[in-house]
N, C-alpha and C positions, 0 to 999 in steps of 0.2 A: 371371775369373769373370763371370757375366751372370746378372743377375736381371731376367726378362723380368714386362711386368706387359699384361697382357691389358685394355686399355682401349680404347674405342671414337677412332680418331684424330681423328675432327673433336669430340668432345665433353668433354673433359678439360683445358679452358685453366683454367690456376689451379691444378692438381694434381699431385701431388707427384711425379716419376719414381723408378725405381727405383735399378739399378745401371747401372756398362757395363765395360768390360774396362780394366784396367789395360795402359799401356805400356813405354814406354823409361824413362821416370821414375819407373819402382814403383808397385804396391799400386794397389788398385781405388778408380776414378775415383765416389765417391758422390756422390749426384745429392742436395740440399737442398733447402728451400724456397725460389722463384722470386719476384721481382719482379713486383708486379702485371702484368697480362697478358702474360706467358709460363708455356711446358709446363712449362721445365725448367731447370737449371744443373748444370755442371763445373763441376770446379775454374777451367776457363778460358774459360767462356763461356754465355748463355743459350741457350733456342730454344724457339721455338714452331712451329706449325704456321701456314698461314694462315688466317684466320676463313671460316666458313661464308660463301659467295657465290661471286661470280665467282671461277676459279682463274688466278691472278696469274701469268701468263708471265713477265712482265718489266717491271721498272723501274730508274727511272733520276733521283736526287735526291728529290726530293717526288712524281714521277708515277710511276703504275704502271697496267699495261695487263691486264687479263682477259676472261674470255670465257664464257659457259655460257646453257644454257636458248633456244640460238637468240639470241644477242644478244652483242655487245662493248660493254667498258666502259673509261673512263677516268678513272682518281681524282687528283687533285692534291693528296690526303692523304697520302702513304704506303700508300695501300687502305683508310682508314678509311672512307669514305666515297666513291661514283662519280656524280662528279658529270654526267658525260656518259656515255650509252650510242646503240647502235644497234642495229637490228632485222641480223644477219648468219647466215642461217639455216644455214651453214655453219660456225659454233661450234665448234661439236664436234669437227671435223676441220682445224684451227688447230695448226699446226707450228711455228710460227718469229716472233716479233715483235722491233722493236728499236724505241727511244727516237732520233730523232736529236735533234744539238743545239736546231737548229733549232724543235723541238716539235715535227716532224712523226712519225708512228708511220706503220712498215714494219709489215706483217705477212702470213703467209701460213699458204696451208691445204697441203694436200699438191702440189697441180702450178700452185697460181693462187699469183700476188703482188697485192699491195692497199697502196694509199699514203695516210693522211689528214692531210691538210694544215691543217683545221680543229678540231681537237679531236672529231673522230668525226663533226660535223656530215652530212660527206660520204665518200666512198673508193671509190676508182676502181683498177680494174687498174692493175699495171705489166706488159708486154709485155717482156721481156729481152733486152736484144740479144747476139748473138753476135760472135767477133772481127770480123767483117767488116761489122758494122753490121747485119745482115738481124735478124728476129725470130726470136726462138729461142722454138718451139711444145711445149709438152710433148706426147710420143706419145702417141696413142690406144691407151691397154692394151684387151688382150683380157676382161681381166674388168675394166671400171667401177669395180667397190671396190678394185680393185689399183693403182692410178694412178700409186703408186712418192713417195717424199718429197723431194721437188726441192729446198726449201728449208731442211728443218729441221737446226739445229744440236747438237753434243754441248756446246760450249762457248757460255762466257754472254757471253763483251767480243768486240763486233764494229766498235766505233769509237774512230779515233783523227783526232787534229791532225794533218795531216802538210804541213807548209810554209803553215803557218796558214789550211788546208784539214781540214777534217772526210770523213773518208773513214770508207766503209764498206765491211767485208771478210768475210766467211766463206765454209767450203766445207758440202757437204750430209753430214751423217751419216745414209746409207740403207741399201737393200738390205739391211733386219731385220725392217723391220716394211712393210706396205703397197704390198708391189711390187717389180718390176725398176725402176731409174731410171740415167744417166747419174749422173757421178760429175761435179763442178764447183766451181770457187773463184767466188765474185760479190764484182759492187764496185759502188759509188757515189760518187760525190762533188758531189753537187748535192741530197741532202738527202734521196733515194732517188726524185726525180722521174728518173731514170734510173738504170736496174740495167741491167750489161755482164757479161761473160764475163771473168774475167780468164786462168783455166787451165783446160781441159778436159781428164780424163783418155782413156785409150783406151777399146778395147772388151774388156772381163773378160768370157770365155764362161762364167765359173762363174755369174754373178750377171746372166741375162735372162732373159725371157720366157720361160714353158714350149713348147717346140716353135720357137722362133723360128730363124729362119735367119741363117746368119752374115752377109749380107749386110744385115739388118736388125736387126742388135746395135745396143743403143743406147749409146752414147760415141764419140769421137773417133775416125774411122778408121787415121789419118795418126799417131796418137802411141804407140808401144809401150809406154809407163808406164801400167800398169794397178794398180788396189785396189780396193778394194769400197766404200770412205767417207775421210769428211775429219775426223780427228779433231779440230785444232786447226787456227787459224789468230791469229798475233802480231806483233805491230808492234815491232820495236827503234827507238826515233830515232835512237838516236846512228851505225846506220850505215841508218837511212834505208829501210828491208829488213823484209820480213813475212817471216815463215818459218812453215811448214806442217808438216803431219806428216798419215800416214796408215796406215789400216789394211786389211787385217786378217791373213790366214792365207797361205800359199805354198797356191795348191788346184791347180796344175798349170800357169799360163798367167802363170809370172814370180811376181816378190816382188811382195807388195804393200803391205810398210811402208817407207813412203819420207818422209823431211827433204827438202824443198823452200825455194830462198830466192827470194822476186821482187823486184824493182826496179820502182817506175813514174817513169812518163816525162809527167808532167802536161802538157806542152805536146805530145809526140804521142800523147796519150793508148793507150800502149802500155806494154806489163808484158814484163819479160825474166829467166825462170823457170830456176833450174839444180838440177837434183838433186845433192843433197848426201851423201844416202846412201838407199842399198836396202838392205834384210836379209829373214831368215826373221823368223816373229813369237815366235821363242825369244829377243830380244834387248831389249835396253832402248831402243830404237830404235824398238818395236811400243808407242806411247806415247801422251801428249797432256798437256792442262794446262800448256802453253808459256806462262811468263813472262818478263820482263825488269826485271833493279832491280838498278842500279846498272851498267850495262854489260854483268851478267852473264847465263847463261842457264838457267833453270829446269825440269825439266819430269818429271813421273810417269810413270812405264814399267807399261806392264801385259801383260810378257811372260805368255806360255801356250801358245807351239809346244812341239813334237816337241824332245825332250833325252834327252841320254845318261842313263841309266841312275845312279845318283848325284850326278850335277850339278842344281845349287839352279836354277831360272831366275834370269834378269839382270832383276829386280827391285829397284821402288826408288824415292829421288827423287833428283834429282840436278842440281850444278851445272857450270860450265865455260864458260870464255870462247867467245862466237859461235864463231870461227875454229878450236878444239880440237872442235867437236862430233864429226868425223868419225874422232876416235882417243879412244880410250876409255880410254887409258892417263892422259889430262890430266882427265880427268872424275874430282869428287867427290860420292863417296855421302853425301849426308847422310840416309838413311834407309833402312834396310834393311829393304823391304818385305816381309813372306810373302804378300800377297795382292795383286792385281791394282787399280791404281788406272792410269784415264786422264784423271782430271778434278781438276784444282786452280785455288785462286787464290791470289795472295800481294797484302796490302795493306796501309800502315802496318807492314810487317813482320811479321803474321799469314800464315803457311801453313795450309791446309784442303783437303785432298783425300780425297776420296772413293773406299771398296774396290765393288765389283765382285761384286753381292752371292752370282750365284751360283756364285762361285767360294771365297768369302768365309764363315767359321767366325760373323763376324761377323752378325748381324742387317741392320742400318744400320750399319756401318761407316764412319767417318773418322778420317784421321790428324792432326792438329791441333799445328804449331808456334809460341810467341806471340813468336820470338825467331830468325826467317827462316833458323830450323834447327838452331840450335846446339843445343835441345832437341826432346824430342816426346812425346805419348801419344798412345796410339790410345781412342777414346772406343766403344759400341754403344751406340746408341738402339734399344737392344730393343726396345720399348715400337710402334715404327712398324710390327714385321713386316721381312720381309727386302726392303730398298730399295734402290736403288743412286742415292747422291748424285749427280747431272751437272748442267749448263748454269748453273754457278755465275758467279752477278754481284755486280760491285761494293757497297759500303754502299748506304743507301737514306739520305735527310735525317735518319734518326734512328739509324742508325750501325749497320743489321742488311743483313746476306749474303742472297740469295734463291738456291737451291736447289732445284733439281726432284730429289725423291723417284718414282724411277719402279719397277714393279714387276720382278723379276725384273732386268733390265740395261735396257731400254728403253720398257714403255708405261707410259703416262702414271698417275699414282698423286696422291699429294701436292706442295702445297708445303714447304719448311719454310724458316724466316726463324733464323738465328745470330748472336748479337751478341755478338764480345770483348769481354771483362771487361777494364777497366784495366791 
């Protein structure tokens, strides 16, 4: 059951929500009275929206990075306050930010990258290099506003320690909104004063330019592995290995959901990439929200190809040792999805993954475990409109989830902030 309540989203902090859908654990999840400054509560968690201002991309401990009105900001509150801003008249069109440890904030707009080293004081390009060290130029589209999204991510953790290096990794989730673009894993490890290529996919004739010629397709000419986006990208340590995933459809020119593992090679500064598996996107393989805890491996299926006639999709979420991904017979369901999720995180043993809104019976949709699975409900934040939860990130210094709320499955909407309850 859903009891939707028709409220303005930026202007209802402190008020009461209503219902949302009952799941695995019975009976509809009623929404109570909220702890000063939030929207709302489950049984198993707050949330609110973010406060009217700058829209909070991303943070990381006590900082958080936004953007709006022609201007970036930097708050060392948790967003209570920003305490550093800058004049960036390209705001608006901001895809992609990340926190390194260092302090320094990455961030970009649809085909430019930008690095600031001083707390916003200043920010300069970064130029990307390709495998072979030259600069990698984004193409001049035929139409200006179409530029294509070089940078921006579905998912929200893009650093990790790795041999007591801070490295930085994600791939682009594009070709939906804003253009044809090449398809690309990126890395760093010098605090983002240098962004490389680590994987480049091929050239997908479904997903270029209008009228373009095959000779001027943009992706890798030399690599046959083609897909339209990069849904995840995750760090295992204990065998030292990112593993990837992609999507999206079979449209005539190969699969293009693919499991990817890489290796890097720090002292030759070189990555060694093996596909692990290819499928149609009727499989649980057509995925994302890849995690790791305790050696194991995590991740949310948001199948929706072409199926026989009676058969359910391979929906869900799901575990299984690194080594077993490729047989599906050693894989456990711990969650028997009916709607499409690619986006989770797991932390302190809280699962949170996001439906897929419009695919989704749901409103705002998520499926929410406090118990790394063994239980679950599925909650609706009716109350948003129909959202689709993505580029979820870690706690913040006061122990809340950041969440992009985007409309429909991709442009940009709200944020919202989750805090598990005890």
């Amino acid at each position: 059951m859903n009891t939707r309540s028709h409220l303005d989203r930026r202007g209802f902090l402190g008020i009461v929500a209503a219902a949302s859908a009952g799941g695995l654990l019975g009976g509809v999840a009623r929404l109570r009275a909220a702890p000063a400054g939030t929207v709302g509560e489950t049984d198993h968690f707050w949330y609110r929206l973010a406060p009217e201002g700058p829209y909070i991309d991303s943070q990381r401990g006590d900082r958080a990075f936004g953007f709006g009105g022609g201007k970036i900001f930097l708050s060392e509150d948790v967003g209570r306050t920003w305490a550093h801003q800058a004049a960036f008249p390209e705001a608006e069109n901001i895809t992609f930010s990340c926190f390194l440890k260092n302090g320094n904030v990455l961030f970009a707009t649809r085909e430019k990258l930008f690095l600031s080293t001083d707390d916003l004081a200043t920010h300069r390009e970064i130029i990307v290099k390709d495998r072979e060290g030259k600069d990698y130029l984004p193409h001049t589209p035929k139409d200006p506003e179409q530029p294509g999204w070089y940078f921006h991510s579905l998912d929200g953790i893009h650093t990790w320690d790795v041999d007591g290096v801070e490295m930085l990794v994600w791939g682009n989730y594009c070709n939906v909104l804003g253009g044809a673009v090449p398809v690309n894993i990126f890395y760093s490890t010098d605090g983002g004063e240098t962004v490389k290529i680590a994987y480049s996919f091929g050239r997908n004739p479904e997903f270029q330019e209008p009228g373009a010629k095959p000779e001027s397709f943009l992706g890798d000419p030399t690599n046959p592995v083609v897909c339209r986006h990069v849904h995840a990208v995750m760090y295992h340590p204990a065998e030292r290995a990112f593993y990837a995933c992609t999507g999206d459809i079979d449209s005539g020119h190969g699969h293009e959901c693919h499991w990817l593992r890489g290796t890097y090679d720090a002292k030759a500064d070189a990555w060694d990439w093996k596909i692990l598996v290819s499928v149609n996107s009727n499989s649980r393989y057509k995925s994302g929200g890849i995690n790791f805890v305790d050696g194991l491996l995590y991740w949310a299926a948001d199948a929706n190809g072409p199926k026989p006639e009676g058969e359910k999709h391979d929906r869900g979420i799901f575990r299984c040792a690194p080594g077993d991904l490729a047989d599906p017979s050693k894989h456990t369901r711990l969650f028997d999805a009916e709607f499409e999720m690619a986006n989770m995180i797991i932390e302190d043993g809280v699962m949170v993954a996001g439906h897929c809104a419009p695919a989704s019976t749901f409103a705002t949709g998520l499926a929410y475990s406090p118990d790394l699975g063994k239980t679950w409900k599925e909650y609706d934040l009716a109350e948003f409109g129909p959202r689709s939860p993505l580029r979820f990130q870690p706690k913040n210094s006061d122990g809340w989830f950041r969440i992009d709320l985007r409309k429909g499955w991709i442009e940009r909407a709200e944020v919202l902030f989750l805090k598990p309850k005890p």
